[in-house]
C-alpha positions as CSV (number, residue, x, y, z in Angstrom):
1,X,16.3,12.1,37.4
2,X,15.3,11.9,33.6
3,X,12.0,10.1,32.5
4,X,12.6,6.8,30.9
5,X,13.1,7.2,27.0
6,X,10.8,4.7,25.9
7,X,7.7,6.5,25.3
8,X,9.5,9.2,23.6
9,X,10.7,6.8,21.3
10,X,7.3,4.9,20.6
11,X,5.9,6.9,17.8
12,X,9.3,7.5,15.8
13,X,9.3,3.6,16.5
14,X,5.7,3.2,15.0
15,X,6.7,5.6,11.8
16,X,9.5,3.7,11.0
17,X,7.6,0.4,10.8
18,X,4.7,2.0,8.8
19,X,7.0,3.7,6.4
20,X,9.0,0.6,5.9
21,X,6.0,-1.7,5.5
22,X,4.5,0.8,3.1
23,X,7.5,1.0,1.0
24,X,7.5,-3.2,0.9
25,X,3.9,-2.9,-0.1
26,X,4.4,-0.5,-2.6
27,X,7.8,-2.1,-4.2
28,X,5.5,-5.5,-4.1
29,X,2.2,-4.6,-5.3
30,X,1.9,-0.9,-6.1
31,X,-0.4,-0.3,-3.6
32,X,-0.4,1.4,0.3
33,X,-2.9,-0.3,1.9
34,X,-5.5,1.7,3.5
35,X,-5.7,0.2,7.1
36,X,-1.6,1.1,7.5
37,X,-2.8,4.6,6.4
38,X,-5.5,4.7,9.0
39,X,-3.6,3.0,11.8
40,X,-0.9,5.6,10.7
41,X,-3.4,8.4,11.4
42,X,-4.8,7.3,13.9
43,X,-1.7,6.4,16.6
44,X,-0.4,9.8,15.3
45,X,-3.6,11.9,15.9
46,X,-3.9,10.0,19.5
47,X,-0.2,10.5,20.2
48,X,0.1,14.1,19.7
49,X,-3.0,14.6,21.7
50,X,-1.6,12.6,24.5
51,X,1.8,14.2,24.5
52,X,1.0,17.5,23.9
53,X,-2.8,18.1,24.2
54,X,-4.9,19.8,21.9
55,X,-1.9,21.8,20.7
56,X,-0.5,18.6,19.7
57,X,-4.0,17.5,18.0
58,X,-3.8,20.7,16.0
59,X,-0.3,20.6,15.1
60,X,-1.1,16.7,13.6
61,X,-4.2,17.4,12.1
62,X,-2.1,20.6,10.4
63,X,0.7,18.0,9.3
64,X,-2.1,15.6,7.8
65,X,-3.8,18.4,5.9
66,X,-0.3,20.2,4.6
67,X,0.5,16.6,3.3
68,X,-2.5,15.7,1.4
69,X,-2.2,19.2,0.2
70,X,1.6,19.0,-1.5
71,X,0.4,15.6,-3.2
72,X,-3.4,16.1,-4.5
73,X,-2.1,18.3,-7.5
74,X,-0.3,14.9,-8.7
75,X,-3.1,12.8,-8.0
76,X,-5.6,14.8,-10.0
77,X,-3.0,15.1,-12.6
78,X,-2.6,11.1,-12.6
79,X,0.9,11.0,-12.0
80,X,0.5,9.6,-8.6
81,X,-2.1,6.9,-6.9
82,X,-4.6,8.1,-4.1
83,X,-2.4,5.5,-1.7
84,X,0.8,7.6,-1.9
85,X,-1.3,11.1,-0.7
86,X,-3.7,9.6,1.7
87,X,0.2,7.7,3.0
88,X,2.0,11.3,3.0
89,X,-1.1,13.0,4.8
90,X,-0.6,10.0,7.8
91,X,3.0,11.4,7.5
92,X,2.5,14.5,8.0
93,X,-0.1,13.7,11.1
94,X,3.2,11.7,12.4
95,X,5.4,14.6,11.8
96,X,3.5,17.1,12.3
97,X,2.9,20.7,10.5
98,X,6.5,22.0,11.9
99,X,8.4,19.1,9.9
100,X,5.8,18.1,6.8
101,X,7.9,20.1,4.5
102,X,11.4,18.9,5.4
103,X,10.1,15.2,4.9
104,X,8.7,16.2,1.6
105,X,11.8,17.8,0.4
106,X,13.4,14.7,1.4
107,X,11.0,12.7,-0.8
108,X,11.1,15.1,-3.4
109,X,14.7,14.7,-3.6
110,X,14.8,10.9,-3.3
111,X,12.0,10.1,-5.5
112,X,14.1,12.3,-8.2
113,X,17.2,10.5,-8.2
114,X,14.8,7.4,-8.1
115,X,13.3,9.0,-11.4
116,X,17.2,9.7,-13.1
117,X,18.4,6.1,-12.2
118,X,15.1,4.6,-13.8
119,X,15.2,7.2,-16.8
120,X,19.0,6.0,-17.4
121,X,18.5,2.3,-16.7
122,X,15.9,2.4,-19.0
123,X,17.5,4.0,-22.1
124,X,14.6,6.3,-21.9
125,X,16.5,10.3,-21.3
126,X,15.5,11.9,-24.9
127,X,12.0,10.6,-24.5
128,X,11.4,11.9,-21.2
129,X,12.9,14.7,-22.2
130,X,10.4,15.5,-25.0
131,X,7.9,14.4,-22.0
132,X,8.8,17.0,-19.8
133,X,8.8,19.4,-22.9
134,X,5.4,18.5,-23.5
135,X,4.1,18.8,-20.1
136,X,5.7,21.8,-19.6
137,X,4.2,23.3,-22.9
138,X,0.8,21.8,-21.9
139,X,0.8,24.2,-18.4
140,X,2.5,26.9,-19.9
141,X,-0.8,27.4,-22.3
142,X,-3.4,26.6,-19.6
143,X,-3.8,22.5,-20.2
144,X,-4.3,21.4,-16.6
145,X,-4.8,17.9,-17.5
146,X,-3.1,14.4,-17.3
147,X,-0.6,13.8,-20.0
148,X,-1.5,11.4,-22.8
149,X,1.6,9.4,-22.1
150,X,2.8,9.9,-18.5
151,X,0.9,8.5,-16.1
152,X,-0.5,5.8,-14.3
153,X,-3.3,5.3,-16.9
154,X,-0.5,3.9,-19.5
155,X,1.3,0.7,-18.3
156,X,4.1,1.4,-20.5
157,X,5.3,4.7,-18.7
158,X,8.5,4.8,-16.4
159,X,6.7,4.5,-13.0
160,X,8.8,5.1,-9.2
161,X,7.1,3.6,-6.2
162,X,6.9,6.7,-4.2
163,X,6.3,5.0,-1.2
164,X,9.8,4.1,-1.1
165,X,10.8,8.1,-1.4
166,X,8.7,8.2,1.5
167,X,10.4,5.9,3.5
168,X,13.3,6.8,2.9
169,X,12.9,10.6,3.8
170,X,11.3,9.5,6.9
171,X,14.2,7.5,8.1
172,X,16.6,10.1,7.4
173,X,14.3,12.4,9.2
174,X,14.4,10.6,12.2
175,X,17.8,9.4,11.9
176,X,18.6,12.9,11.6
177,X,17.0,13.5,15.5
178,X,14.6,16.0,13.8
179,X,11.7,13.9,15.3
């Protein structure tokens, strides 16, 4: 006889709610708030532990790490708030180290297309253009530092909630059965 589903289903259950209440906090106030990141951290840490013992732990903590990793570059470049990496690190605890990359191609991918429509609907593509030039210049000759014009400093800029990427990446992830 098989085990009951339901606990195996709990903590894709729990991501799914965090990731979509995340992306309405982000499409609402630009802001993940910080007890969803914890609680998301937390239950995934715990879960992973439970399931799978201290493999599990390490496997999460790996995920949280690789996460916060991918992101931090952005942050200190100020092209994405602190809410969206400490958010993708709780991801990664959820999915763990084996699947942290797929969700962030995902994202990646997502938040990109996110980034064309907003560009287009905008009327903005040569000046993002020159934007990219410029940033692109800027690393190219050692200039490791936020752009003058793009980035969350400048109110004006074409800003995507990432959070919804996120969300999004993570339902396909799961609706993919890769969880």
């Amino acid at each position: 006889m098989l085990p009951p589903p339901l606990p195996y289903l709990m903590l894709p259950a729990f991501l799914l709610l965090s990731v979509t209440t995340a992306a309405y906090f982000d499409l609402r106030w630009r802001r993940i708030p910080n007890w969803l990141v914890g609680a998301t951290i937390v239950l995934s840490l715990v879960w992973h532990t439970w399931s799978s013992g201290l493999d599990g732990l390490k496997m999460s903590v790996a995920g949280l790490l690789v996460g916060m990793a991918l992101l931090l570059p952005l942050y200190l470049l100020k092209g994405m708030g602190a809410g969206d990496v400490k958010f993708f690190a709780a991801i990664g605890a959820a999915v763990t180290f084996n699947h942290v990359l797929s969700v962030f191609v995902f994202a990646a991918l997502i938040a990109g297309g996110m980034a064309l429509f907003r560009v287009l609907f905008a009327r903005a593509f040569v000046a993002t253009l020159s934007n990219i030039v410029d940033i692109l210049n800027r690393f190219l000759h050692g200039r490791f530092s936020p752009h003058p014009v793009v980035g969350l400093a400048n109110e004006k800029a074409l800003v995507i909630p990432f959070g919804v990427s996120v969300a999004a990446a993570t339902w396909l992830f799961v609706l993919l059965g890769a969880q």
